[in-house]
C-alpha positions in Angstrom: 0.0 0.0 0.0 1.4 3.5 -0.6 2.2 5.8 1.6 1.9 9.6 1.0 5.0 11.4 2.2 4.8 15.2 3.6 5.2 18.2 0.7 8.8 20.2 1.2 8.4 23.0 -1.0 8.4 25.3 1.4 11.0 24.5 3.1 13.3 24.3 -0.4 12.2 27.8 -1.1 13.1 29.4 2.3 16.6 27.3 1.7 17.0 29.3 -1.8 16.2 32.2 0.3 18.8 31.9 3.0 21.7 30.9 0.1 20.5 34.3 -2.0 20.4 36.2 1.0 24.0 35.1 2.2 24.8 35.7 -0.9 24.4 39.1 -1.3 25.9 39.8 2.5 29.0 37.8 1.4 29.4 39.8 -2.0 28.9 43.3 0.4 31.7 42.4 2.9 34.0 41.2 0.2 33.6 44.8 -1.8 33.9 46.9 1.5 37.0 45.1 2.2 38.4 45.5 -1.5 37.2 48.9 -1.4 39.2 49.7 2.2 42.7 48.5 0.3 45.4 50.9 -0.7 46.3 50.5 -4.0 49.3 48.6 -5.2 52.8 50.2 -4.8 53.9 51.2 -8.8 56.9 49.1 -9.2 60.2 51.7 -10.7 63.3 50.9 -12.2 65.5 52.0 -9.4 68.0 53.0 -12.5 65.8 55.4 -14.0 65.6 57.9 -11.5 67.8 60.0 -9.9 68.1 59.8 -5.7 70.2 61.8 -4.0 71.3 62.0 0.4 70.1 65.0 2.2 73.1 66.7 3.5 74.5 69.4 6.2 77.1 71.8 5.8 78.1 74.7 3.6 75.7 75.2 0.5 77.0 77.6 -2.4 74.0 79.9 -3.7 74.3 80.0 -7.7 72.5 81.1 -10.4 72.9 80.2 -13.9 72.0 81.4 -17.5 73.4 81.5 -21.0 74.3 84.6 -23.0 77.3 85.4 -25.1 80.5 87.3 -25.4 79.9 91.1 -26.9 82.6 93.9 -27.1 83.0 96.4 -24.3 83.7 99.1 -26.7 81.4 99.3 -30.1 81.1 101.8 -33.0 78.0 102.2 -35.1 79.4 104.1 -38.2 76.3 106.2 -39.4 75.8 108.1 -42.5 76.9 111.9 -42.3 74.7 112.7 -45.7 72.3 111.6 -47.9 74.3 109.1 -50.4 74.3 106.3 -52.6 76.9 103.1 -52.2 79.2 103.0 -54.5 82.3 101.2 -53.2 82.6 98.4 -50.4 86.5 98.7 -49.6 86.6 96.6 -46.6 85.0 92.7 -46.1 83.9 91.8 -42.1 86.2 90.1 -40.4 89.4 92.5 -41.3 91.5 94.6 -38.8 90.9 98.0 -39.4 92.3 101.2 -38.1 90.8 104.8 -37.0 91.9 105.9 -40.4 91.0 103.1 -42.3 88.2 104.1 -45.3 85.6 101.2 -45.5 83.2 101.9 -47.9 83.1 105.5 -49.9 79.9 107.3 -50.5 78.9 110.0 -53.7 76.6 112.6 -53.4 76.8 114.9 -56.4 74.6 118.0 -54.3 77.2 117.3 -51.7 80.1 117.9 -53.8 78.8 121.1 -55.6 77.9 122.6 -52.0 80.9 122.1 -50.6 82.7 124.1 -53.8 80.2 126.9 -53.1 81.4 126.6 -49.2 84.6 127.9 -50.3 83.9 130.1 -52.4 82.0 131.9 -50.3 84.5 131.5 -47.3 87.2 133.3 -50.2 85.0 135.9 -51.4 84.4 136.8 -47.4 88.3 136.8 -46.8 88.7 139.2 -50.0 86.2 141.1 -48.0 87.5 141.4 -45.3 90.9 142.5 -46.4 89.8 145.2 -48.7 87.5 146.7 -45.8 90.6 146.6 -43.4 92.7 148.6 -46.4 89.7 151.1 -47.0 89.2 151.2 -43.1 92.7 152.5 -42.9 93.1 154.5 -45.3 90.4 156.3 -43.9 92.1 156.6 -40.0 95.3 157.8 -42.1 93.2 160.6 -43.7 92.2 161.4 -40.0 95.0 162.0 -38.4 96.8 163.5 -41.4 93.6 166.3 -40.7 94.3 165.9 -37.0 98.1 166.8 -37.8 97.1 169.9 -40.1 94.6 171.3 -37.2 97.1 170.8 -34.9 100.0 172.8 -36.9 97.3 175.2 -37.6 96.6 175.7 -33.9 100.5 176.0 -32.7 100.8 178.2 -35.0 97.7 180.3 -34.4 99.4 180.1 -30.6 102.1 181.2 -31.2 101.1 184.6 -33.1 99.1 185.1 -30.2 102.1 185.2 -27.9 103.8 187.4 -30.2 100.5 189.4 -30.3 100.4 189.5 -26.5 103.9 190.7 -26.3 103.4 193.5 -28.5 100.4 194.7 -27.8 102.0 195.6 -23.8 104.5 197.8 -26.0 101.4 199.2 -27.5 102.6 198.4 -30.9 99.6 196.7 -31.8 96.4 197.9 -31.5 93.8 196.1 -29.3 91.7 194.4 -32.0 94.6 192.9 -33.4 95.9 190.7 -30.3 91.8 190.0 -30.3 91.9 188.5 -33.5 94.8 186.5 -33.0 93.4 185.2 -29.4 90.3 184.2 -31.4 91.9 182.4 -33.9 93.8 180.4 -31.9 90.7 179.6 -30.1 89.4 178.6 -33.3 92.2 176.3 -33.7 91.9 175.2 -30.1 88.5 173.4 -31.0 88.5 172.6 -34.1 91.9 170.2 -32.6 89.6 168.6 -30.2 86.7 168.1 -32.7 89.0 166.4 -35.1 90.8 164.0 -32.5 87.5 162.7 -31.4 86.7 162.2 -35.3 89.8 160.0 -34.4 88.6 158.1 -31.9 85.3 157.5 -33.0 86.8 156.5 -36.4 89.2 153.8 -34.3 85.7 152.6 -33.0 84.0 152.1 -36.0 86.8 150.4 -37.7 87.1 148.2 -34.9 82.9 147.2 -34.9 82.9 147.0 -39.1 85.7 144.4 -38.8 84.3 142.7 -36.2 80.7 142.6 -38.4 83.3 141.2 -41.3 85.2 138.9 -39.2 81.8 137.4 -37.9 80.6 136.8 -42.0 84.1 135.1 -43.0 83.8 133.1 -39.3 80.1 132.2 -40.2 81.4 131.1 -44.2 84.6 129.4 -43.0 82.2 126.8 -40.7 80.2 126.5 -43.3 83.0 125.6 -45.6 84.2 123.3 -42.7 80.5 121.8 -42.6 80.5 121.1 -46.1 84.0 119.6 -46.0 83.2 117.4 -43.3 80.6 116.5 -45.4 82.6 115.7 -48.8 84.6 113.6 -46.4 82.0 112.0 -45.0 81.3 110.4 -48.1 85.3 108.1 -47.5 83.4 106.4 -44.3 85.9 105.7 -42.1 86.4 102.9 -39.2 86.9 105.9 -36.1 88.7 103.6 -33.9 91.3 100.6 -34.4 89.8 96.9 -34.4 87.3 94.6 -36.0 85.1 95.4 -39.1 82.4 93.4 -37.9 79.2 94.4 -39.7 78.4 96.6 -43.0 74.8 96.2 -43.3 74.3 97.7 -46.5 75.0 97.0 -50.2 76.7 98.5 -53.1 74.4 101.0 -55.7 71.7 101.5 -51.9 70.6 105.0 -51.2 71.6 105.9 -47.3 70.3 108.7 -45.5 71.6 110.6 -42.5 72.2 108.3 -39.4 71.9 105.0 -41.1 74.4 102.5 -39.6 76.7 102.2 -42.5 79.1 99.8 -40.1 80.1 98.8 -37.1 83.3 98.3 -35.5 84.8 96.3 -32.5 87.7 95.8 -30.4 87.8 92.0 -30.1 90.7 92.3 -27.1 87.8 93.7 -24.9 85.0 91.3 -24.4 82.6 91.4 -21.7 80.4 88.0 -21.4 76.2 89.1 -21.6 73.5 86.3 -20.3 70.4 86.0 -19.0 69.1 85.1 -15.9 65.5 84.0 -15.3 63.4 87.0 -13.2 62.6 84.3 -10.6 66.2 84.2 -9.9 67.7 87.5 -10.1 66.3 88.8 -7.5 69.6 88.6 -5.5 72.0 89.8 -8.0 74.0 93.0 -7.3 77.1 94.2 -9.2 80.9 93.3 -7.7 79.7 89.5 -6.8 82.0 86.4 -8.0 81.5 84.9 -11.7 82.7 82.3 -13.9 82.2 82.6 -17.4 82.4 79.0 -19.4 84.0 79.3 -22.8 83.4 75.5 -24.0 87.2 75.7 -24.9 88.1 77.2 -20.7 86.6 79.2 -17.7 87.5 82.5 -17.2 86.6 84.1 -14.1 84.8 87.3 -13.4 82.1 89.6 -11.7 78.9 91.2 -11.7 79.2 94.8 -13.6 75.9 95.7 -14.1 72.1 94.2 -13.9 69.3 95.0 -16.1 66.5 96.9 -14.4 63.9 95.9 -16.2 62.9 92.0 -17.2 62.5 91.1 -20.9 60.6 87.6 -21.9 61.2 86.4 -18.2 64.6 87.0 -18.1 66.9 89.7 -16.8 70.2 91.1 -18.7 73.6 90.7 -16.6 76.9 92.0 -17.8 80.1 89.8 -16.2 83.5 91.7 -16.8 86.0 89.3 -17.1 88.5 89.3 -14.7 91.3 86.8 -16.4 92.7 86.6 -20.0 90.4 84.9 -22.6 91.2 81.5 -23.7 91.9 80.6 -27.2 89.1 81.3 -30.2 87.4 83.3 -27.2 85.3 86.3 -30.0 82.5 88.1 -30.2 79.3 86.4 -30.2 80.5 83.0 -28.8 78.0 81.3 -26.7 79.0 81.1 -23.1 77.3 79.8 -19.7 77.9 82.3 -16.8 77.2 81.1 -13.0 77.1 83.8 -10.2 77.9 83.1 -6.6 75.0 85.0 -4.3 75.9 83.5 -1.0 77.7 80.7 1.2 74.8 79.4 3.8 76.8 78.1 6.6 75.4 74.4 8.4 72.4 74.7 6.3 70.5 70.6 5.4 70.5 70.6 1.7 69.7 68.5 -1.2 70.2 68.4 -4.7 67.0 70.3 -6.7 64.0 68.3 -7.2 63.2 68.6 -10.7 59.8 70.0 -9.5 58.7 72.9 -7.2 60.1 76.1 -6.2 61.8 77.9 -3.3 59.9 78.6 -0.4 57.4 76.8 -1.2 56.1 72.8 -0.1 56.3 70.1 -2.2 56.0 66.1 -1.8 58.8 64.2 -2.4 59.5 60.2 -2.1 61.9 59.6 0.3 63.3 56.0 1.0 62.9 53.8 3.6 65.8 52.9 5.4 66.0 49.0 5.2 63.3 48.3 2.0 63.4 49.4 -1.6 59.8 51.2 -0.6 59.6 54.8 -1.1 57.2 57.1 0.8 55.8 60.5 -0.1 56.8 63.0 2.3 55.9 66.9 2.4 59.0 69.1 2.8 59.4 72.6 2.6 62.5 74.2 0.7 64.2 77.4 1.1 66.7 79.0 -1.0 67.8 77.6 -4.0 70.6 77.1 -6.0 72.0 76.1 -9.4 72.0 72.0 -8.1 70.8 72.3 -4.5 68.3 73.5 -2.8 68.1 74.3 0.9 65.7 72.1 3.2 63.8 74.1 5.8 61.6 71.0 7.3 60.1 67.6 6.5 63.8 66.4 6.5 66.9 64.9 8.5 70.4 64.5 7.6 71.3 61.3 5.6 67.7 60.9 4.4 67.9 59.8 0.3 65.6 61.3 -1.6 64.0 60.7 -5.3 64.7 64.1 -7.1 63.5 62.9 -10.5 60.1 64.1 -12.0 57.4 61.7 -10.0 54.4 63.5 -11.7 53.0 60.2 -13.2 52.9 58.8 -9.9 51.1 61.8 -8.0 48.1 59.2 -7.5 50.4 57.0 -5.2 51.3 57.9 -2.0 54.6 54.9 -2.2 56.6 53.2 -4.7 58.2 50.1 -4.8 62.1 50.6 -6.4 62.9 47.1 -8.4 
């Protein structure tokens, strides 16, 4: 006989219930755990980046920056005139001295002014001679009529004695010795008239040349101007050195103050680089300098630093203090570093190739024991050209990764294979 056995569908389906349900809690915990773990360590090539030791001790405060090697003393050549090329005497490159013509000039308006310069200048000399001659003629004529009044009046005197004389012996009468005495009166002023026509006539020679001299002094400078002109058409080099530049061609039109050439004196270079704003701040003229030729380092100092800043950079002229090494010219590119400062038992490092000075920045610093790097925040200070100076967030003998860690900002450690 069969025998019916008890339904378990409901207890199968409150089974599939409790395996779903677990389940689902199972799947939770697992995902919070995942979701708790760090990340895995990137694994670097320990070879491929750079790690340097935190040190203390002296630190030397550089800056660096590239420039080149210009002439202390420099002459742009401009044009005097107006003018047209027409002769290139001497190529760049050549030793020239202050006499040396380098290129000559034509200018035909030039030429025919300078002509009627001196003509001019002559015809005022002629001038100037014939109103001297007529001038003195004229002063003769004066005192040969101051030397006729004159004999006129001793003589007019001395009837008048005579008069005088014989009129007391009443041999005369009265208005003869009148007559005389007026006369000689007469003759008296007419003495005094013409010597002041004498001295007036000295005075007026004396203004008329001085008008004339002034006209041949005004004509002889313009003659001089024209001249200096017509020779001003030879352009010459000024000063002894280097033609280094003629920045024009033969048959070109130039006109006044164009720079026709330009010469150097190669013995005197100065070295000219640029320093980046950011940097220059410290720089003052008379600090320490070495100039690096690529064929020898010469050393120097500060002379002078640009006021202003120019595409993030500021100008600084280093005078060289030793003798330039060989194939040392004008124009040769040259790396100057400036000492700003020893800092005395200062920790230092060399400079991260991220982050500024003064400011904080998170570097990966090993740990002592492991090939595990951690990122650590520290705070620089003053920099220089390959250190930097560490104000906190380091200690001596700590070793640092300085290379560029950017692609591993999302990482707080690295693993160093």
């Amino acid at each position: 006989m069969d025998v019916t056995r008890p339904s378990q569908a409901r207890q199968k389906k409150i089974r599939r219930i409790g395996i779903v349900a677990g389940s689902v809690v199972g799947l939770s915990l697992i995902t919070l755990g995942l979701s708790r773990l760090r990340p895995a360590a990137p694994r670097v090539d320990k070879a491929t980046v750079w790690i340097d030791a935190v040190k203390r001790g002296e630190m030397l405060r550089q800056v660096r920056g590239i420039g080149t090697l210009v002439p202390e003393e420099v002459r742009w050549i401009p044009a005097a005139t107006d003018g047209r090329v027409e002769r290139i005497r001497i190529q760049p490159g050549t030793m020239v001295t202050a006499l040396s013509v380098i290129l000559e000039l034509s200018n035909p308006e030039v030429e025919q002014s300078a002509l009627q310069a001196d003509a001019e200048m002559r015809a005022a000399d002629a001038q100037a001679i014939e109103l001297k001659v007529r001038l003195e003629s004229q002063r003769l004529d004066q005192l040969a009529a101051v030397a006729r009044v004159e004999s006129e009046h001793t003589q007019a005197r001395m009837q008048t004695e005579v008069d005088e004389q014989l009129a007391e012996r009443g041999l005369i009468a009265a208005i003869t010795l009148k007559t005389s005495q007026t006369r000689a009166q007469e003759a008296r002023k007419r003495l005094d008239i013409e010597q002041k026509r004498l001295e007036i006539s000295g005075e007026s020679v004396a203004a008329q040349v001085a008008v004339q001299q002034a006209v041949v002094e005004q004509r002889r400078a313009m003659a001089r101007l024209r001249r200096s002109q017509l020779e001003g058409l030879r352009v010459r080099a000024g000063m002894d050195g280097v033609l280094q530049q003629v920045p024009v061609e033969v048959g070109q039109r130039v006109t006044p103050g164009a720079n026709l050439a330009r010469v150097a004196q190669p013995g005197k270079l100065k070295a000219v680089v640029k320093i980046a704003e950011t940097q220059a701040r410290d720089l003052v003229p008379g600090q320490r300098a070495t100039i690096d030729t690529r064929n020898g380092v010469v050393p120097g100092h500060v002379s002078r630093v640009d006021p202003g800043a120019q595409n993030g950079t500021v100008t600084v002229d280093l005078a060289l203090d030793g003798a330039l090494p060989r194939g040392a010219r004008p124009d040769l590119t040259v790396d100057g570093t400036i000492e700003l400062e020893r800092l005395d038992n200062v920790l230092y490092l060399g400079r991260p190739a991220q982050g500024q000075t003064d400011g904080l920045l998170g570097l990966f610093v090993l740990e002592e024991g492991t090939n595990h790097a951690v990122r650590r925040k520290v705070r620089l200070g003053r920099a220089s050209v390959n250190t930097v100076e560490i104000v906190e967030g380091l200690k001596e003998g700590d070793r640092v990764v300085l290379s560029d860690t950017s692609a591993w900002d999302a990482f707080d450690r690295i693993h160093l294979n």
